[in-house]
C-alpha positions in Angstrom: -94.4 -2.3 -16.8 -90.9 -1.8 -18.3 -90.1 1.9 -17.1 -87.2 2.5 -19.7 -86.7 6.4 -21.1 -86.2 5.7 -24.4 -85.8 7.4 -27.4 -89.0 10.2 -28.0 -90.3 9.7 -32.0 -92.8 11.2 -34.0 -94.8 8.8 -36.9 -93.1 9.0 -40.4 -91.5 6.7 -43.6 -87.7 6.4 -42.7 -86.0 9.7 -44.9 -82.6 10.2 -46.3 -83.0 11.4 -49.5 -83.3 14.9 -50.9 -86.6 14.7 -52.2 -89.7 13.1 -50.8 -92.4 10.5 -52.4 -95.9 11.1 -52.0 -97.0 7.8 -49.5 -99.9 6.6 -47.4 -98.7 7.3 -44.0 -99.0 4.4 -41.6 -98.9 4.8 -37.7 -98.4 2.4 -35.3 -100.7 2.8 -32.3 -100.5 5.6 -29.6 -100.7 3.6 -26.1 -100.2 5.0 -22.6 -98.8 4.1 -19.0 -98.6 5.7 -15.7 -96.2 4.7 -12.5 -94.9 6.6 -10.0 -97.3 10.0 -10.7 -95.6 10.1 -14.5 -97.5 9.5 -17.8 -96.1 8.3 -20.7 -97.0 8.0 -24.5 -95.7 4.8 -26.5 -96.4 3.9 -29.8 -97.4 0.5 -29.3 -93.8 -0.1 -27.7 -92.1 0.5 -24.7 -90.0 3.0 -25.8 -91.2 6.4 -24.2 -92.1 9.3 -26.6 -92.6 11.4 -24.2 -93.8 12.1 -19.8 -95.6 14.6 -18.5 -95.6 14.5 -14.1 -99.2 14.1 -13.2 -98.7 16.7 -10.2 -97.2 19.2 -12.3 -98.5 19.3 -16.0 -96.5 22.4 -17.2 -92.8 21.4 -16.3 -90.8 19.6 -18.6 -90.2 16.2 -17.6 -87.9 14.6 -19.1 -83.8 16.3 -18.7 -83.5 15.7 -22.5 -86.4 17.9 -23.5 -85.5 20.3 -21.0 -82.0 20.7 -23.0 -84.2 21.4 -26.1 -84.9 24.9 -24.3 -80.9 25.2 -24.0 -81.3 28.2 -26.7 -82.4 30.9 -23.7 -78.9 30.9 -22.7 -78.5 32.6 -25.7 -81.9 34.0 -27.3 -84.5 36.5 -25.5 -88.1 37.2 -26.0 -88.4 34.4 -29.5 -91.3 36.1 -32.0 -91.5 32.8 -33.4 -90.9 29.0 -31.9 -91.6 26.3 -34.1 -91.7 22.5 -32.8 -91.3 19.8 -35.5 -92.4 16.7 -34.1 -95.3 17.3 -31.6 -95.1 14.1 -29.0 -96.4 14.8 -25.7 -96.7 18.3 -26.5 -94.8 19.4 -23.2 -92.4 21.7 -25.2 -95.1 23.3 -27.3 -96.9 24.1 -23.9 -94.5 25.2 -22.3 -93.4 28.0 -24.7 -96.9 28.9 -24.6 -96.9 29.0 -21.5 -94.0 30.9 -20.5 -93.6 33.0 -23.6 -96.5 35.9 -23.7 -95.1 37.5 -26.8 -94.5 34.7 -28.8 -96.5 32.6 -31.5 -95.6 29.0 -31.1 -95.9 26.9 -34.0 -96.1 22.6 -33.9 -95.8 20.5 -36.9 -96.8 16.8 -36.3 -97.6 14.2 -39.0 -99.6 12.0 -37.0 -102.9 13.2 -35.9 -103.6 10.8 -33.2 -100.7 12.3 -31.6 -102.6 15.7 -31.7 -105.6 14.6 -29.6 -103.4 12.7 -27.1 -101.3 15.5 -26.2 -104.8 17.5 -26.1 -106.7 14.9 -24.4 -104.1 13.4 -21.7 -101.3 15.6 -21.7 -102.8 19.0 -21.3 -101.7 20.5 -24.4 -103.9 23.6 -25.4 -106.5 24.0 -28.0 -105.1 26.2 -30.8 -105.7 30.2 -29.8 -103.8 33.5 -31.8 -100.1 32.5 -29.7 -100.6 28.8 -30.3 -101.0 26.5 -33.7 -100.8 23.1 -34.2 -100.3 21.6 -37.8 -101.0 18.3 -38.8 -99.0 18.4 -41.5 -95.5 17.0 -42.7 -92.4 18.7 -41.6 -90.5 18.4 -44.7 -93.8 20.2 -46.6 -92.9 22.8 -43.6 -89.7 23.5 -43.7 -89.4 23.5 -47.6 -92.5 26.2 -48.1 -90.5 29.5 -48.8 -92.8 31.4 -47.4 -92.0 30.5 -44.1 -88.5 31.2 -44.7 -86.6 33.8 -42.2 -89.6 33.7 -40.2 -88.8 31.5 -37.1 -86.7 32.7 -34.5 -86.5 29.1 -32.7 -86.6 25.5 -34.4 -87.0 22.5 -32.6 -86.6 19.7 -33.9 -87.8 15.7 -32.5 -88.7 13.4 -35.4 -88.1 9.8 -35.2 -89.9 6.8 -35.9 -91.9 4.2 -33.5 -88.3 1.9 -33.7 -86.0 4.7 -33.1 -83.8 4.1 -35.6 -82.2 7.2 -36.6 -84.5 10.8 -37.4 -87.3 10.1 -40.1 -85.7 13.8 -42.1 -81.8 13.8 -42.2 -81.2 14.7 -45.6 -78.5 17.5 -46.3 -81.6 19.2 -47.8 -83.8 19.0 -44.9 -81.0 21.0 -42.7 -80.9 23.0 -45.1 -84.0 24.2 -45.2 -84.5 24.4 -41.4 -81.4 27.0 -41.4 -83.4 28.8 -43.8 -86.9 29.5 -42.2 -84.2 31.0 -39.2 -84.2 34.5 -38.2 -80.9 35.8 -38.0 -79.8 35.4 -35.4 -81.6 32.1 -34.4 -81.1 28.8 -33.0 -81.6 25.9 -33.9 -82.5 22.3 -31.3 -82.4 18.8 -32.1 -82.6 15.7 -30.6 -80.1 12.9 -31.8 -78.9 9.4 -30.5 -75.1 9.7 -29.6 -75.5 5.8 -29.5 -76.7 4.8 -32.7 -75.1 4.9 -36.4 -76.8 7.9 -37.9 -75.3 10.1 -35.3 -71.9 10.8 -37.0 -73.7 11.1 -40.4 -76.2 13.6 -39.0 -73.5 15.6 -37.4 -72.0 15.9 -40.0 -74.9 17.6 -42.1 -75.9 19.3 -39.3 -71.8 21.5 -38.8 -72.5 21.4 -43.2 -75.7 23.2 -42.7 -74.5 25.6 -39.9 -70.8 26.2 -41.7 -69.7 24.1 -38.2 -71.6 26.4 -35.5 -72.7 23.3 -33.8 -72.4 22.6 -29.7 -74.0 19.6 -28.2 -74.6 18.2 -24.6 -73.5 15.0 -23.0 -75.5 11.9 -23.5 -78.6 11.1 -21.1 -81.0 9.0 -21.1 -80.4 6.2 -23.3 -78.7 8.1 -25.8 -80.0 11.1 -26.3 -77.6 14.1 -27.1 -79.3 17.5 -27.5 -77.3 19.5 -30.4 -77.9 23.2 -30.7 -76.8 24.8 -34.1 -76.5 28.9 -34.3 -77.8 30.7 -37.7 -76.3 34.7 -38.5 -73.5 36.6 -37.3 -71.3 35.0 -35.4 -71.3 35.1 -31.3 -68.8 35.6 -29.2 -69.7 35.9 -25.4 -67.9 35.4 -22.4 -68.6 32.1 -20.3 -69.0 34.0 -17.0 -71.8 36.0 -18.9 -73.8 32.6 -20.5 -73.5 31.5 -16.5 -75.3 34.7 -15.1 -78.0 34.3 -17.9 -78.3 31.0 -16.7 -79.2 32.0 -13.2 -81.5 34.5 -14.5 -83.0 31.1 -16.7 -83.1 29.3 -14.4 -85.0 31.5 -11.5 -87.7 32.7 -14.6 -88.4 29.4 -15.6 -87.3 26.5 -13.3 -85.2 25.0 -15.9 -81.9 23.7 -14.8 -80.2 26.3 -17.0 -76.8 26.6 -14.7 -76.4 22.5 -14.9 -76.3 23.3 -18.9 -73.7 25.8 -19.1 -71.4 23.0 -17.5 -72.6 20.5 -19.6 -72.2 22.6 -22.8 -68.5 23.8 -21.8 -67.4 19.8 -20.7 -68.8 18.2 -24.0 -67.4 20.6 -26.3 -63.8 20.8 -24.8 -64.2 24.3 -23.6 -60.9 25.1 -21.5 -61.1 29.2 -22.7 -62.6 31.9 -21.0 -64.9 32.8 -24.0 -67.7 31.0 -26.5 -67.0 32.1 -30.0 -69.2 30.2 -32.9 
């Protein structure tokens, strides 16, 4: 088997425009492989959507989705995370798991994907913390009544060919600042190595009036973009670095390799983050 850590999708009609047809969704098939103690979902390709360690179910696998969690550098005790793009599920579990307090919310087109994170990747059934939607994330994010109600958004929506996020509209960043708290934080998952990642970078600092930070590239292009929503923040490096240790110990998350990831990709020579 072809063990390549490609880019993580969920099922959806290629999006750019500010408003969305009504459509028959069509998904290609959910397969599965295992080697070296790791499963992985495909969709009928070899490109991995997502890995969950066989020996330890709860930990994040993959160093790009671990990233996604970057915002507890900066954000405590979340009321509300929501997850758009469900995959393996291991970030939706994982703020259930580690989060007591907090109502975790996962928005996922594809209902296949549902009952394989459920059936081979551990993911939880639904309880008063934890609810999964099969539902489309634009429907989610554009419903004002969820609007100022999430403290955390993450965001991993990409087709089975990887060719760019399914949503990317100006609208649709839009509307993801808007269901923010403030203050709140927002995750995403991009391709530093493919053509929509300018464009999408773009809409993303437009959206966020430029309060954008991103990490180095891993994987096969992966860059993790974190974009910040209310008043602006100004903290001092040396204090991001002991939350980081404090992270780190809580939640086994490699939360001090971030901080220096964060200040080398966006040119940080200064003693303080302002944004």
């Amino acid at each position: 088997m072809t063990t390549l850590i490609k880019r993580k999708s969920i099922e959806a009609d290629a999006f750019a425009r500010e408003s969305r047809p009504r459509y028959t969704p069509r998904y290609a098939p959910v397969t599965f492989s295992e080697l070296g103690g790791v499963r992985y979902l495909h969709f009928g390709t070899e490109w991995v959507q997502g890995a969950m360690r066989l020996s330890k179910p709860d930990r994040i696998e993959l160093e790009y989705a671990q990233q996604m969690m970057a915002w507890l550098l900066f954000m405590r005790a979340p009321k509300q995370v929501v997850q758009l793009g469900l995959g393996t599920g291991s970030l939706t579990k994982f703020c259930h798991q580690q989060f007591k307090r907090t109502q975790t919310t996962a928005v996922e087109l594809n209902p296949a994907v549902v009952v394989a994170a459920r059936s081979m990747f551990q993911l939880p059934d639904d309880d008063r913390r934890l609810t999964v939607i099969e539902g489309d994330a634009w429907d989610f994010v554009t419903d004002a009544s969820r609007h100022g109600t999430a403290d955390v958004v993450q965001i991993d929506l990409y087709d089975a060919t990887a060719r760019g996020p399914v949503l990317d509209s100006p609208a649709f960043y839009k509307a993801c600042r808007s269901l923010l708290t403030a203050p709140g934080m927002l995750t995403m998952n991009l391709f530093g190595d493919h053509a929509s990642f300018p464009k999408n970078i773009r809409r993303l600092k437009q959206a966020f009036d430029d309060r954008v930070l991103f990490f180095p590239e891993v994987h096969d292009g992966n860059i993790i973009v974190l974009a910040f929503n209310g008043p602006q923040l100004s903290v001092e490096w040396k204090d991001v670095e002991a939350r980081a240790k404090i992270v780190e110990a809580a939640t086994g998350l490699p939360a001090k390799r971030w901080v220096k990831q964060l200040r080398s990709a966006n040119g940080d020579g200064g003693t303080t983050l302002t944004i």
